[in-house]
Structure formats: C-alpha cells, structure tokens
C-alpha positions as CSV (number, residue, x, y, z in Angstrom):
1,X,12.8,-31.5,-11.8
2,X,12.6,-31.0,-8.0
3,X,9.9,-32.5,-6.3
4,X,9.4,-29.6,-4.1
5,X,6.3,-27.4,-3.5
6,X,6.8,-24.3,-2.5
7,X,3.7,-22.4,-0.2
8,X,3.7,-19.3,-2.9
9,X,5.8,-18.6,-6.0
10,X,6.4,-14.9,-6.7
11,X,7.3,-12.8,-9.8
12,X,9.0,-9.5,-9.4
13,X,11.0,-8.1,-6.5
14,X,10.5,-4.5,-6.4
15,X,9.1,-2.8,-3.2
16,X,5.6,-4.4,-3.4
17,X,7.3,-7.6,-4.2
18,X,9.5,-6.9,-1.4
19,X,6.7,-6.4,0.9
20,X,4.9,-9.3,-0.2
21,X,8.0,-11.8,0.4
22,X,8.3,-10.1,4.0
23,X,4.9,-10.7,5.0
24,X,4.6,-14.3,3.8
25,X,8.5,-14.7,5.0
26,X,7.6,-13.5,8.1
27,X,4.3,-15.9,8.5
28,X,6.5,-18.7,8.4
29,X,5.6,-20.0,4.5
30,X,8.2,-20.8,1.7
31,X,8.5,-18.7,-1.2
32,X,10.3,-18.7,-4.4
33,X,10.8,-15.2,-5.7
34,X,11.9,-14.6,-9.6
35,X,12.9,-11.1,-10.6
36,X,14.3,-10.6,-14.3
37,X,16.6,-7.9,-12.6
38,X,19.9,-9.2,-11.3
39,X,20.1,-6.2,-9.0
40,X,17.7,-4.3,-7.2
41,X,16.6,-1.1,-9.4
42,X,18.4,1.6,-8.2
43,X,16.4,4.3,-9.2
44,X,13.6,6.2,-8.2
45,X,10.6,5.9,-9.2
46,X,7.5,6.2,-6.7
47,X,8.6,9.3,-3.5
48,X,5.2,8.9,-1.6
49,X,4.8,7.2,1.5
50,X,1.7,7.1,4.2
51,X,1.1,6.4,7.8
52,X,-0.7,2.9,6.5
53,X,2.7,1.9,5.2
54,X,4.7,3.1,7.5
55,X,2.7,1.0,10.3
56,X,3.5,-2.2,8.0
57,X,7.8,-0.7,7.8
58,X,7.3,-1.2,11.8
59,X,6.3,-4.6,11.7
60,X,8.8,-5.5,9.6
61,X,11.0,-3.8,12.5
62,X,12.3,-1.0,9.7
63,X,10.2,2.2,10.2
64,X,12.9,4.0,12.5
65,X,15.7,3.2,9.5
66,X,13.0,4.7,7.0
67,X,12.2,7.7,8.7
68,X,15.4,8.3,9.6
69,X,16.0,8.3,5.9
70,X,12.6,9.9,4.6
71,X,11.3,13.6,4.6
72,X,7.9,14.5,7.0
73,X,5.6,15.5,4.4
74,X,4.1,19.4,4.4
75,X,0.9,20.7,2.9
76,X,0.3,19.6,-1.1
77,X,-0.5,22.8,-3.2
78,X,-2.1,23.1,-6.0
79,X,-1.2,26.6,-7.9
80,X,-1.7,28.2,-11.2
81,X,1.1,30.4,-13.1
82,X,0.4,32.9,-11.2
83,X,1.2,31.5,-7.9
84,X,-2.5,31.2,-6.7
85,X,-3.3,28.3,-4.5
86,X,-6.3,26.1,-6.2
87,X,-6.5,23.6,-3.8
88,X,-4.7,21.6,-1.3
89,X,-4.0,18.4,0.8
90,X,-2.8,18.4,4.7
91,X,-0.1,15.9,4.3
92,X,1.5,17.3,7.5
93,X,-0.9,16.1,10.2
94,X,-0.9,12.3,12.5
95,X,-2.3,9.6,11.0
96,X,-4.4,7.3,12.8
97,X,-1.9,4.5,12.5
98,X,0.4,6.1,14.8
99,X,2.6,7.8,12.5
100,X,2.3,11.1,10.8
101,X,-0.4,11.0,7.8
102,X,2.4,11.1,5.0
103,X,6.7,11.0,3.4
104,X,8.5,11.7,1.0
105,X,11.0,8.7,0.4
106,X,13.7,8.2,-2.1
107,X,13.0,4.5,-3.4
108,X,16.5,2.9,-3.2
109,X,16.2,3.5,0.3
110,X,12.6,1.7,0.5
111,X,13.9,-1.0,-1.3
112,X,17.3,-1.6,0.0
113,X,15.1,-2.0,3.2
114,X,12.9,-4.2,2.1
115,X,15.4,-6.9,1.0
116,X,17.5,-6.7,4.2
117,X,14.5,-7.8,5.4
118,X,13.5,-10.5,2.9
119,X,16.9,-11.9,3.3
120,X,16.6,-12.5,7.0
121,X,13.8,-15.7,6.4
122,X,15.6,-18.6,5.4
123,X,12.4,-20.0,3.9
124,X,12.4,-17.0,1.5
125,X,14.9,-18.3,-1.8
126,X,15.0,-14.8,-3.7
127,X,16.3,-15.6,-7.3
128,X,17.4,-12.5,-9.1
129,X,18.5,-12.5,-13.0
130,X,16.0,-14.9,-14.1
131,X,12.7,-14.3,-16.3
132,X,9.9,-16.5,-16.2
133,X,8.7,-17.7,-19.4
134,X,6.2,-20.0,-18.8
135,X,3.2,-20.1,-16.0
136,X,0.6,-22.4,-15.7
137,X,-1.8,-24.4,-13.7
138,X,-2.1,-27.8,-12.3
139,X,-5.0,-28.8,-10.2
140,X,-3.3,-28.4,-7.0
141,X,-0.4,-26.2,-7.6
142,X,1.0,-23.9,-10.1
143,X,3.6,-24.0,-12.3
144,X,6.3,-21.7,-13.8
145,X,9.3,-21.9,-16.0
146,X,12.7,-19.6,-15.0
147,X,15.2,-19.1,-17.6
148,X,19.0,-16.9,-16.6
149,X,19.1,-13.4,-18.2
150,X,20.1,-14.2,-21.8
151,X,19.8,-17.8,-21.7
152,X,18.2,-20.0,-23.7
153,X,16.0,-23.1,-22.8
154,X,18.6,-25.9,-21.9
155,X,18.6,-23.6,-18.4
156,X,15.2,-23.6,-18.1
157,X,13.6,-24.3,-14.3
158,X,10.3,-25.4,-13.6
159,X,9.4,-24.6,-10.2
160,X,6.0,-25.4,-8.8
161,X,3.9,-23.6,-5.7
162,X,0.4,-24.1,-4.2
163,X,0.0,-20.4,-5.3
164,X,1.8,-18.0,-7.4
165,X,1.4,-14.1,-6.7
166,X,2.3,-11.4,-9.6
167,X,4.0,-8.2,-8.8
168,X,5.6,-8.3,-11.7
169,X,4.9,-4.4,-13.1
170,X,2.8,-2.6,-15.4
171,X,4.0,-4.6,-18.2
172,X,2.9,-7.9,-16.2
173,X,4.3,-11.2,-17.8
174,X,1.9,-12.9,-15.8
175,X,-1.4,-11.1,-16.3
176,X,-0.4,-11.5,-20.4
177,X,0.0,-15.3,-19.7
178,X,-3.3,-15.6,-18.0
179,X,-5.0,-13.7,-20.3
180,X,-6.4,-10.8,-17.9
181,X,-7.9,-8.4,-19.4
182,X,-7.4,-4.3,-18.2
183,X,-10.2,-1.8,-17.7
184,X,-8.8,1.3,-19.6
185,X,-10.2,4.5,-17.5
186,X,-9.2,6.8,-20.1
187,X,-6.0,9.1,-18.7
188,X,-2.7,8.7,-21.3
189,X,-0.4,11.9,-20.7
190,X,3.2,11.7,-21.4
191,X,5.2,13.4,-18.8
192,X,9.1,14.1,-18.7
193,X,10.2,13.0,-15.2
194,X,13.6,14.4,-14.3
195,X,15.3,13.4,-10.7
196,X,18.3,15.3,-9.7
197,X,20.5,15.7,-6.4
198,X,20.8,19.4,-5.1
199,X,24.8,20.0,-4.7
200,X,23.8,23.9,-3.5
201,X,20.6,24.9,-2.0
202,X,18.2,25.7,-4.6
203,X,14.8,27.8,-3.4
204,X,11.3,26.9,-4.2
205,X,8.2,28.8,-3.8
206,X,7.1,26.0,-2.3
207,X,8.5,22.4,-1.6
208,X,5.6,19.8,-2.5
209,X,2.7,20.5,-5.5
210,X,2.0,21.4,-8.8
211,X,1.7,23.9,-10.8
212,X,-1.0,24.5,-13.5
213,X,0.7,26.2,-15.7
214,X,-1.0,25.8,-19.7
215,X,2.1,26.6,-21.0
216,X,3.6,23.4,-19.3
217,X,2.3,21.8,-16.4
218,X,4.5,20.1,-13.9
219,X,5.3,19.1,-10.8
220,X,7.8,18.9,-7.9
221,X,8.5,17.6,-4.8
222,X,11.3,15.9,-2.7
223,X,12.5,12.6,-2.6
224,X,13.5,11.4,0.9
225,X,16.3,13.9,2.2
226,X,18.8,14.2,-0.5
227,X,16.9,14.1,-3.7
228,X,14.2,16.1,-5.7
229,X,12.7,15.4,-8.9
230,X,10.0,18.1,-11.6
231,X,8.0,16.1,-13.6
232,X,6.9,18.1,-16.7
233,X,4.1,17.4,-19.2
234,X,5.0,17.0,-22.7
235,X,3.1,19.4,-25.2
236,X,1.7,17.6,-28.4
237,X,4.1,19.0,-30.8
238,X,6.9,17.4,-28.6
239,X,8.6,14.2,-29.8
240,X,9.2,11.5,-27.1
241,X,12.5,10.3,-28.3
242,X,13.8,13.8,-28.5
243,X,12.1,14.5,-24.7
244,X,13.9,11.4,-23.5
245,X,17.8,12.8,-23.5
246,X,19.8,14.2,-20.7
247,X,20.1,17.4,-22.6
248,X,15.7,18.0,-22.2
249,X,15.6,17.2,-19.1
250,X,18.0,19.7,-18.1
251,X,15.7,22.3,-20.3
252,X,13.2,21.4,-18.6
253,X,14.2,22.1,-15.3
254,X,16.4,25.2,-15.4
255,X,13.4,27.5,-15.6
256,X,13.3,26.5,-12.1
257,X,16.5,27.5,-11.2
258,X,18.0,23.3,-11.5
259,X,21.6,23.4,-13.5
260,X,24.7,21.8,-13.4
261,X,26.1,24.3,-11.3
262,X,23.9,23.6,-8.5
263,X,22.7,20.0,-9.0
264,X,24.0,16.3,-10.7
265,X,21.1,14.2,-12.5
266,X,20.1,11.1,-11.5
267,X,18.1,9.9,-14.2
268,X,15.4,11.8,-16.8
269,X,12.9,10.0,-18.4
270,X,9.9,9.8,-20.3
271,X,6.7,7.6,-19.0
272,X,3.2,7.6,-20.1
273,X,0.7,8.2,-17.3
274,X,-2.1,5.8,-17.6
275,X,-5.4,4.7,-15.5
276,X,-6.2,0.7,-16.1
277,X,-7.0,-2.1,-13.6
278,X,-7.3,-5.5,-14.4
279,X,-10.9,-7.1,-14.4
280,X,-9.6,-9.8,-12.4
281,X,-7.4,-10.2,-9.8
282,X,-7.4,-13.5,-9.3
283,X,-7.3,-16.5,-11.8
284,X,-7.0,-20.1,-10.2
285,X,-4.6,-19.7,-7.6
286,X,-2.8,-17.1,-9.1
287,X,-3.2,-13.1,-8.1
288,X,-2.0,-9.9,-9.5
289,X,-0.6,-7.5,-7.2
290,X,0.3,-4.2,-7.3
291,X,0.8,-2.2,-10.8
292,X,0.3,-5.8,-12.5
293,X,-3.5,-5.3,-11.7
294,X,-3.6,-1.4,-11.7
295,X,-1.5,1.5,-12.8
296,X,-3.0,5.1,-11.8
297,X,-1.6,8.5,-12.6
298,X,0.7,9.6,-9.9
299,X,-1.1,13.1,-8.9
300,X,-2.0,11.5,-5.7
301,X,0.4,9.6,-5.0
302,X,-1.2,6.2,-4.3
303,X,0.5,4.0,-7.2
304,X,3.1,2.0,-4.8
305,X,0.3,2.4,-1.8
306,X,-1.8,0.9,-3.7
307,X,-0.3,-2.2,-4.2
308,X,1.6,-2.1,-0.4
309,X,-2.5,-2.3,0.5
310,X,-2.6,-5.8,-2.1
311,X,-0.3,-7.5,-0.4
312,X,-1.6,-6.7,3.1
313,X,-4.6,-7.8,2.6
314,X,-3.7,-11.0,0.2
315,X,-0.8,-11.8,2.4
316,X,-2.9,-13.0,6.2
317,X,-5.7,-14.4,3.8
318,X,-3.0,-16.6,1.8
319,X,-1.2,-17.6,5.3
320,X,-4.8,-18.6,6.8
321,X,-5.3,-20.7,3.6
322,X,-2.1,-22.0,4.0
323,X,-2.1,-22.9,7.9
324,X,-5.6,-24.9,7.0
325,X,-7.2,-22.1,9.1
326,X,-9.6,-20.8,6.2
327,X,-11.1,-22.6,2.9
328,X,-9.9,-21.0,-0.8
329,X,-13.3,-19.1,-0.6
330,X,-11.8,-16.3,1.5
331,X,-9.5,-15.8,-1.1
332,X,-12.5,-14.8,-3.4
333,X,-12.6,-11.6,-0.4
334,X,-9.0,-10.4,-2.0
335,X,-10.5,-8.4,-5.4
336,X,-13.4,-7.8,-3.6
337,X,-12.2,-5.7,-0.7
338,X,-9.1,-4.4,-3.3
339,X,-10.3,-3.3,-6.7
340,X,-13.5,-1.0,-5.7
341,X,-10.6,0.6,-3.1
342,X,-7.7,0.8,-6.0
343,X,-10.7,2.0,-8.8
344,X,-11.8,4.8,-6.4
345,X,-8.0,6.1,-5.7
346,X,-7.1,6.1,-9.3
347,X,-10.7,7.9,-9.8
348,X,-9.6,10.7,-7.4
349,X,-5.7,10.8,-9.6
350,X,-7.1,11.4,-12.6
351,X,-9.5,14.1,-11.2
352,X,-6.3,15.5,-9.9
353,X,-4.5,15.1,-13.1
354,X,-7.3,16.7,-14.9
355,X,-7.3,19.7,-12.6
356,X,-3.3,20.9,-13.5
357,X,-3.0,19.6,-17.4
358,X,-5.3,21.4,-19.4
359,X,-2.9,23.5,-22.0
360,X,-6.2,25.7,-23.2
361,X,-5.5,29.2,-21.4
362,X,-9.0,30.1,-21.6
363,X,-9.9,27.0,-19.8
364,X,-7.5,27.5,-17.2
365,X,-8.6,31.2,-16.7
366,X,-12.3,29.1,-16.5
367,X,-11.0,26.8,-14.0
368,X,-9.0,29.4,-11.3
369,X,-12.5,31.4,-11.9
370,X,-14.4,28.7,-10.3
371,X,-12.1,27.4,-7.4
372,X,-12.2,31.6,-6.7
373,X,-16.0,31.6,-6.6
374,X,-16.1,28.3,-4.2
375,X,-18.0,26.4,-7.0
376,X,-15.7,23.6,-7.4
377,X,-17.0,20.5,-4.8
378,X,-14.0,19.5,-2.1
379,X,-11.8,16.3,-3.2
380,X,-14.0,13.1,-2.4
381,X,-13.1,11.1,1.5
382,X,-10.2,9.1,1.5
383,X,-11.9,5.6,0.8
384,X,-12.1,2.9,3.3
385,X,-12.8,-0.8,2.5
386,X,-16.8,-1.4,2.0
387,X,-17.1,-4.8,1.0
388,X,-15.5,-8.4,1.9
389,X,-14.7,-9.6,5.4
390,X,-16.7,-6.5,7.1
391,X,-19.4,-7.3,10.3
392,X,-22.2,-5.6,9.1
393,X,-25.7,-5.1,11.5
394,X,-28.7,-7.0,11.5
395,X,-30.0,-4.0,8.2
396,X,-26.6,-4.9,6.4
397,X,-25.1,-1.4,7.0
398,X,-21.4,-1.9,8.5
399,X,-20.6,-1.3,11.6
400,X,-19.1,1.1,13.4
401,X,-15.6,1.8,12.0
402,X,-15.7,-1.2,9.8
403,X,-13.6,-1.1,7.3
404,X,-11.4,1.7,8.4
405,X,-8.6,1.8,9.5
406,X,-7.3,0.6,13.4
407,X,-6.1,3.0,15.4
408,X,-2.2,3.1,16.9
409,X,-1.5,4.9,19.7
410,X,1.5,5.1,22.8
411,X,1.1,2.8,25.2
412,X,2.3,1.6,28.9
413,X,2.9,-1.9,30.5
414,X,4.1,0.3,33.6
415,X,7.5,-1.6,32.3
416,X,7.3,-0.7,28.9
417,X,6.1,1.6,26.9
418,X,5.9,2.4,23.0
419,X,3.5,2.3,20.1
420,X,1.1,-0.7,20.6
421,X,2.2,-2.7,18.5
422,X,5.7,-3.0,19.6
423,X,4.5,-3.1,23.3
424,X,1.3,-5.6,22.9
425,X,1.7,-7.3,19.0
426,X,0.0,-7.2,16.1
427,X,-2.4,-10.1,14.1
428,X,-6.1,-10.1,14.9
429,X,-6.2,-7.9,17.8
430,X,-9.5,-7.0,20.3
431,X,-9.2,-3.7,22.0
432,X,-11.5,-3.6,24.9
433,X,-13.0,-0.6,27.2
434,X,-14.9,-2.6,28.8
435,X,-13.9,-6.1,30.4
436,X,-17.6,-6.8,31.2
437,X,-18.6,-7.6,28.0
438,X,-15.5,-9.8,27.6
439,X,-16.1,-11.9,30.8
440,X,-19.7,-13.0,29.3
441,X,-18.4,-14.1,26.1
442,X,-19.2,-18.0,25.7
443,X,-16.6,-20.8,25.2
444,X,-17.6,-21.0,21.2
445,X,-16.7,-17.1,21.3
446,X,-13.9,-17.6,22.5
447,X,-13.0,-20.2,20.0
448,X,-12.9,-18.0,17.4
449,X,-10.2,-15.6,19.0
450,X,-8.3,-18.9,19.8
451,X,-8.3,-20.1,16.5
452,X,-6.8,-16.9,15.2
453,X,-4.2,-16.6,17.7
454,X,-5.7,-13.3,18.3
455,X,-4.4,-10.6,21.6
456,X,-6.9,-9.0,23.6
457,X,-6.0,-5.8,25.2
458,X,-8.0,-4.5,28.0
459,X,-8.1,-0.2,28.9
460,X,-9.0,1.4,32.0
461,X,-9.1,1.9,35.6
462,X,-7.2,-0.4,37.3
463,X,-5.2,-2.1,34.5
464,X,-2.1,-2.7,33.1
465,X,-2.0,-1.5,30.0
466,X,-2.5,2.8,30.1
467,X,-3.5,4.7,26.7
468,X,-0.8,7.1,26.7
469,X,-1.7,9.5,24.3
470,X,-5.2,9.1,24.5
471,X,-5.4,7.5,20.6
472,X,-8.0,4.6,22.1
473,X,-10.0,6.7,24.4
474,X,-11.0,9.0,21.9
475,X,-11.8,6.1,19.1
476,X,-14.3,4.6,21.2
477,X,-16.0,7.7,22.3
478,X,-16.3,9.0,18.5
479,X,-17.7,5.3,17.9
480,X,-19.5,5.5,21.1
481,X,-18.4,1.2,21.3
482,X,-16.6,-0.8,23.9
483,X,-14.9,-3.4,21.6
484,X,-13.0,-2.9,18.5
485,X,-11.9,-6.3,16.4
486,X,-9.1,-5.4,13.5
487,X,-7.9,-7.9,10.8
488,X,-3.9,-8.2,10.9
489,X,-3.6,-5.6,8.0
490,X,-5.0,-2.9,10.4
491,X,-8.1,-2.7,8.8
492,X,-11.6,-3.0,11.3
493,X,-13.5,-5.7,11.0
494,X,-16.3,-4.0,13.4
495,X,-16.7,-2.6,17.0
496,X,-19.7,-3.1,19.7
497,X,-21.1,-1.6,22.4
498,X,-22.5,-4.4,24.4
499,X,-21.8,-8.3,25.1
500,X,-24.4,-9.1,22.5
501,X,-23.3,-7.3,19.6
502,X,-19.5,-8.3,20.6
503,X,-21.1,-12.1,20.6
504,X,-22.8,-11.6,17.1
505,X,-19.5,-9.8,15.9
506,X,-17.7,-12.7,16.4
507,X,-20.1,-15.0,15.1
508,X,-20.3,-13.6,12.1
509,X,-16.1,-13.6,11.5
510,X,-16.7,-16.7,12.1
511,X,-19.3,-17.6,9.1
512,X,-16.8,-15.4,7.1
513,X,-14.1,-17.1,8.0
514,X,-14.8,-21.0,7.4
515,X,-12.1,-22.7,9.0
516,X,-10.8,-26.3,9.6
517,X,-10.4,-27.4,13.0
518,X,-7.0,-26.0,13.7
519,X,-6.0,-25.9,16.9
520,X,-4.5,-22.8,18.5
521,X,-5.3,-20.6,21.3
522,X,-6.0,-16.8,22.9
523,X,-2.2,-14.8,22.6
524,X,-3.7,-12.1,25.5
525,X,-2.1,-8.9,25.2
526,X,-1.2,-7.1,28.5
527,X,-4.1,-5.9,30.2
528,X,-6.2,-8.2,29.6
C-alpha cells in the first residue's frame, strides 16, 4: 500500500466532479479522482446553464469555448393546451456576473470541457473504470478501496486522503456508506425524456417551456446548438418498461412534428423526478456534493447549478484548510451556507412542477382561471446565501449585499481591458470607491487581506483602473457603500460605507475565519 496522502480523494467525474477537480487542481492540491465510468458519459443529461457558472467556465479559462458552443437563452413560458401563457421567466437578460443571466448547453460539450481542464494539473491523477467499494475513516485521513470495472478483490487499491469529497450521483455509493440519511420533500413523477438532433428545421410555437397540457404534460427546449430534447409525463396507466423503448419515444414526440424524416435520436429514456436532500452534508471529513446530497425536479433548471454552487463554495474553504490558513471549523460553514440555498431551489421546482402536471381537466381549467384573474402570487426571489461566513451589523441583520452575488463588469488598465476578472484576478477581492477609507485601515486590517492573498481594486477620478460599463458604479450607488469584500466563489461577504464599518468588516472575517499564522501578503489589483 502506498504511503501517500493525497490533499482530497474524489468519487465521480461527471461535470460537478469535473468542476470540483478543477478548482482544487487549480489551487495547487492533489487529488485522486475515481469514476466507475471508463469514459466520460456521453450523453445529455442536464441543458441549463447560468451567468454564476459561466463566471466559474471563465476562470477555468473555458467560457469563450462554451459559449461558442451553447445557445443564449430566451424567455421561459409556461402555457396551457391552448397556447395561453401562465407564467414566465426572463432568461434572456445580463446577469450580474458579467454574462447573460442564462444557456442552453448540450452536456458532452460541458463535460468534454471540463476534463481538458482537469487534465492540464499534473497534481490531479483522474482514474476512470474503477468503483470504490470501500470508504472509511481514520483519525487524520480517509480511506477508500478502488476495485477495476469487473474485477474482483485481488485488484483492490486502498488509497487514502486528508478528505474525501462525493459527487458521485443520485444513487451515491458514498452517502450509502456513511449512512446519510435523505429528506424526502414529496415530488416522484416519472417522465419520458427523449433527446434528438434536428436533420431539417422543425418549427415550434415557441423554443424554451412547457406546456400544461392534462392530457400529457411536457416540456421542450434546446440543448446547446445542435440538439433538442421533449420530456413527456407518463400517465398512470403507462408501464415504464414499455415507455422506455426507442419506438415511445418517437410516439411521443411526433405530435410535435419530431420523426425520422426530420430528426436522428440520441437517446430516450425514462427517469423518475424526485425532491430529497441529504440531512447531512458533511460526516468526518467527508462531504456530499452535488446530486449525492440533493436531487430536485428539473422545472427550474437548477439540478447541475446546484451542485456547480457545492463545489464553489466547498472548494476555497477546503484549500484554506488545506494551506493551514483556516481551522476544520470553517468547514462546518459548507452545509450551512448550501442546504437552506439547495432546499429553497428545489422548493421553487416542485412549485413549478406542480404548476404543469396536474392531469385533472377541471383543475387545470381551475388553475388558467386564477393566473387570468392575477390571483396566483409571483414565483418567490431567486435565493441568496443567508447564513455562514456573512458580516452582519451590530443588530445581526446582514449587510448590504451580503450574501449575494459580486458584481462583473468591463474594465480598463488604459493597457488592457476586459471582464474584471481576466484584467485584475479573482480570490478574495476588495472593490473600492473610495481610497480614503482604505488609507486609514490599521496594520492588523491589513493583515487580514494579506493573509488571504486578497486584490484591492480602487475606481474613480484619477485612477487606473476605469469601470467601463458602468457594472460597479451602479452597485454601490444601489447599496449606497464605498467598499465591497467578495469570497473567491463570487459570493459578498459584506460592503461599507465608511472606514469604521470597512474596519469592523474585516474584523469580523477575521473571527470567522480562524487562521494559523500563515504568512502571505496584499496581491493589489490595478488601481489600487
């Protein structure tokens, strides 16, 4: 057995696994990833993509390649059979991260991505075709056994990490082996999913939504540029072997206008829609990630999001645990911040869900009645982070902006100029409209910046760096704040509007982040 300890251990390998590797690749940590797969899947599965994770695709220096390859979403309907819109979602506006708010993406693409990526970090040892059988914990590390695809235990490996991180699927090995328990929420539809490439254009009423239908419900939208894919509910009196051949899948779909003559399948399946999420998220030093801690129906597209968010957030907490920067205790912050996040998004899906599968006409008729009237309340506020490592005032309220997320905007050196993060970097970052109320921070201020390697980035008159499209100078005025602190997964820690709140901001990261006396020092973005 090799004496080696690896920083993490990792189970699973599709895009959230992926993303995971990347992140702790990319923070110079070595990981040991086991996938059961010997090839990447090759198939689609999730097609939604938003301006959070698209802002992650750039740091990982792959967003151009995606959206190259991915479709700029339009609005999201809602109809009924009769072609009336219930309700819908602007999908087709800027998000604050400095791309537009959403994409349709076909997931080979994602993932073939991805693991260019993963593949560039030489501390990253990707192990594809091998199952782990066995995990467990031993005081300072974890443990896990590897066996090949269809071998037997005389090829066993044991491989042991300081941490192990799951994103190994609904079906999680791992969360099984730790004996997590899952939170059912109560949705379980069966829906025929059917993805096909258009050989001839095909016309739509519309390209993106659902359709209420009681007779069927479904759904249908694109899948990056050259796919497209109806998802169908099945009715009761339906078997789910029978629904699962070719031969359905093209019966389901040629209402629609979808046949051979116009389009090749790609694959048609059956899943079950479901709503659980795991009561814990973390056991020991091993997390859950992704759909290994919640699967949520797909009506709002946040499944894949969801656990894209996970791994942000786990991944700078695990490297500042790593580097000796932080204690295990801000691990603890990881469920905290995630789950009530996750809970609420799945909450919202199956509210959605809800709204297009009833198959009782007369309920329906009830339904299209009240969104007429106006009696039906709006969808709920995207959620933002509300607990974990948040400033909050001296009532316990957060502060301004804290927990949303960090604004992106264009950017010039006078040399350069770009989205900010290419053009200034990316970590712990303190925008500043104001270089007052940086010049009276104190030296132990200051310490906590240069302990985090964090850039400062100074706007206005007379300095470097300009706010090209204007993304910063309207964030602080809606704020009304001078300072703006953001955690490296783009999320706000908290803003101020004098030198004494910035002070007490950063005193209070730094009782949330208990640290060892690792050295390091300011990274000051231009303009500073």
């Amino acid at each position: 057995m090799s004496e080696e300890i690896y920083d993490v251990l990792q189970v699973g390998f599709g895009p959230v696994g992926q993303a995971n590797a990347a992140i702790l690749g990319g923070g110079g940590h070595s990981v040991a990833v086991f996938e059961r797969y010997p090839t990447l899947y090759g198939l689609p599965r999730a097609g939604h993509l938003d301006h959070e994770t698209v802002r992650l695709l750039q740091s990982f220096g792959i967003a151009e390649r995606m959206t190259s390859l991915m479709v700029r979403a339009n609005k999201y309907v809602f109809q009924n059979q009769h072609g009336d819109e219930l309700v819908s979602f602007n999908w087709d506006e800027m998000g604050v991260s400095g791309w537009a708010s959403d994409w349709y993406v076909y997931q080979p693409d994602l993932e073939d991505a991805l693991a260019d990526v993963v593949h560039l970090f030489p501390n990253v040892e990707v192990n594809q075709g091998w199952e782990v059988v066995s995990v467990s914990e031993a005081g300072d590390h974890v443990a896990l056994i590897a066996r090949p695809a269809g071998g037997d235990a005389s090829q066993d490996r044991i491989v042991r990490g300081r941490y192990l991180v799951a994103a190994d699927g609904g079906n999680s090995f791992v969360r099984t082996a730790l004996g997590i328990e899952q939170e059912d929420l109560g949705f379980h539809e069966r829906w025929a999913v059917t993805d096909y490439r258009p050989t001839k254009e095909i016309h739509f009423d519309f390209d993106n939504g659902q359709i209420a239908d009681p007779a069927r419900p479904l759904n249908l939208f694109q899948l990056g540029k050259r796919h497209r894919r109806i998802a169908s509910l099945i009715l009761p009196h339906e078997a789910t072997e029978e629904m699962k051949i070719s031969d359905a899948g093209w019966k389901l779909i040629a209402p629609h206008g979808v046949t051979p003559d116009n389009a090749e399948l790609v694959r048609h399946t059956v899943y079950v829609f479901e709503s659980k999420i795991a009561t814990q998220w973390r056991r020991g030093r091993c997390f859950l990630v992704g759909d290994a801690c919640h699967v949520m129906p797909p009506f709002m597209g946040q499944g894949l999001l969801s656990g894209i968010r996970d791994v942000a957030n786990l991944g700078w907490k695990l490297s500042l645990v790593l580097n000796g920067q932080a204690t295990e205790r801000l691990l603890d912050t990881y469920m905290a911040e995630r789950r009530p996040h996750a809970r609420q998004l799945t909450e919202m899906s199956i509210h959605a869900g809800r709204l297009m599968v009833t198959t009782d006409p007369e309920e329906a008729t009830r339904r299209d009645a009240a969104y007429r009237a106006g009696t039906v309340p709006p969808p709920p506020q995207f959620p933002s982070l509300t607990s974990g490592v948040l400033h909050r005032d001296v009532n316990g309220d957060l502060a301004a902006s804290a927990g949303e997320l960090a604004p992106q905007g264009r950017v010039s050196t006078g040399t350069q100029a770009g989205l900010f993060d290419d053009v200034v970097g990316r970590g712990w970052v303190l925008l500043l409209a104001d270089a007052d109320i940086f010049r009276a921070l104190r030296d132990e201020e200051l310490a906590v910046l240069e302990q985090l390697h964090a850039r400062v980035a100074h706007f206005g008159p007379g300095r470097d760096l300009q706010d090209l499209s204007g993304a910063y100078r309207d964030y602080f005025e809606k704020y009304e704040i001078k300072a703006l602190l953001y955690r490296p997964d783009f999320y706000v820690f908290g803003g101020a509007r004098t030198a004494a709140e910035l002070r007490e901001l950063l005193a209070d990261l730094d009782r949330q982040l208990p640290r060892s006396a690792a050295a390091g020092s300011v990274t000051t973005g231009t303009g500073a």
